[in-house]
N, C-alpha and C positions, 0 to 999 in steps of 0.2 A: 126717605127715612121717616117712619113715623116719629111720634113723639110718645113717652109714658105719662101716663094719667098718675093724677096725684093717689089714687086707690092703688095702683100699680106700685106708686112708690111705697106705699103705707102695707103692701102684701110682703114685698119683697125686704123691706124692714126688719115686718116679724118673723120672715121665716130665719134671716140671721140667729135669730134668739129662739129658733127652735132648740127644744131639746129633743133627740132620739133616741129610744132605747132597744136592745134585741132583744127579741121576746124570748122562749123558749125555742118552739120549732125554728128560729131562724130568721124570722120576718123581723121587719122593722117597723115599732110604731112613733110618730113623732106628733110633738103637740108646742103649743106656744104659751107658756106659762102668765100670760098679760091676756090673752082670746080664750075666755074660759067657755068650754064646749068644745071646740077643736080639736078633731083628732085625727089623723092617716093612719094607713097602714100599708105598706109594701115588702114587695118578694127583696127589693133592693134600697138603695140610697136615691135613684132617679126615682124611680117610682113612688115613692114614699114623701118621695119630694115633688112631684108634681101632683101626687092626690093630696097634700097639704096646701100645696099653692092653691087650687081648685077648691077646696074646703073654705080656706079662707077667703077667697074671693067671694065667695058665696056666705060666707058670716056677714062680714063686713056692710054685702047689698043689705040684706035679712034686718043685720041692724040697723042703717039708714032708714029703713022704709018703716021699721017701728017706732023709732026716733028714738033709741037706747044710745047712752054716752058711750061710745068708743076709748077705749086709751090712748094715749096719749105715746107714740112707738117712734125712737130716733127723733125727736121732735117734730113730727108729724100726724098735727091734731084736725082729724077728719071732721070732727064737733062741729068747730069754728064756720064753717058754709054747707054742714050734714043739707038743706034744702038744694041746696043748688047742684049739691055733688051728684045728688039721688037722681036729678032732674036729665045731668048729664052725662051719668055714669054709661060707659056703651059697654057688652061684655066680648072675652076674645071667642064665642062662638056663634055673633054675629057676624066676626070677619072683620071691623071694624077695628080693634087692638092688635098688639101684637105682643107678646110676654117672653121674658128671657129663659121660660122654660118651656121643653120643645118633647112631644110623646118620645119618641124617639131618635133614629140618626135620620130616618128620611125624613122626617119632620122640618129636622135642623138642616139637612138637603136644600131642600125645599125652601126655604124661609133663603136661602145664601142663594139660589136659584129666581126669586124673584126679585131681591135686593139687586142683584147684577143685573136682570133686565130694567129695573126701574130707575136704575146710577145713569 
């Protein structure tokens, strides 16, 4: 069983506190009212929801590595070791992490596919 990195924890935080909205056509956009610049859009709720997870992932690095203040989400203040986290941050498409959100059902397949060879 892997473990969640604290970036991980600090993703998965803000998307609770996403807001979503339907746009006209249909789609969904969703943003995080504390990660100003964030934005997804999806045909659905997964989707919408994993190119926000993605997004943020990717703010989060972006900030670190400029050294910009982070907020402070669920009590989880990235600030506080921003050097060290940057240093040992690994992403999920190195293969390296693993995230509670999955492209798809083979994704999530897959993922319960190699948990059972690895138990």
């Amino acid at each position: 069983m892997q473990l969640r990195t604290v970036v991980e924890d600090y993703v998965n935080a803000a998307l609770r506190s996403a807001v979503v909205e339907t746009l006209d056509d249909g789609t969904l956009a969703a943003y995080v009212p504390l990660c100003k610049g964030v934005l997804a859009f999806g045909a659905d709720v997964h989707e919408c929801a994993v190119e926000l997870y993605r997004r943020l992932e990717d703010w989060v690095k972006a900030s670190l590595a400029r050294g910009d203040t982070l907020p402070v989400i669920d009590a989880i203040d990235l600030n506080i070791e921003a050097r060290r986290l940057l240093v040992t941050y690994h992403s999920a498409e190195a293969g390296e992490a693993q995230n509670d959100v999955f492209d798809d059902e083979h994704d999530l397949e897959a993922a319960f596919d190699r948990q059972d060879r690895s138990a």
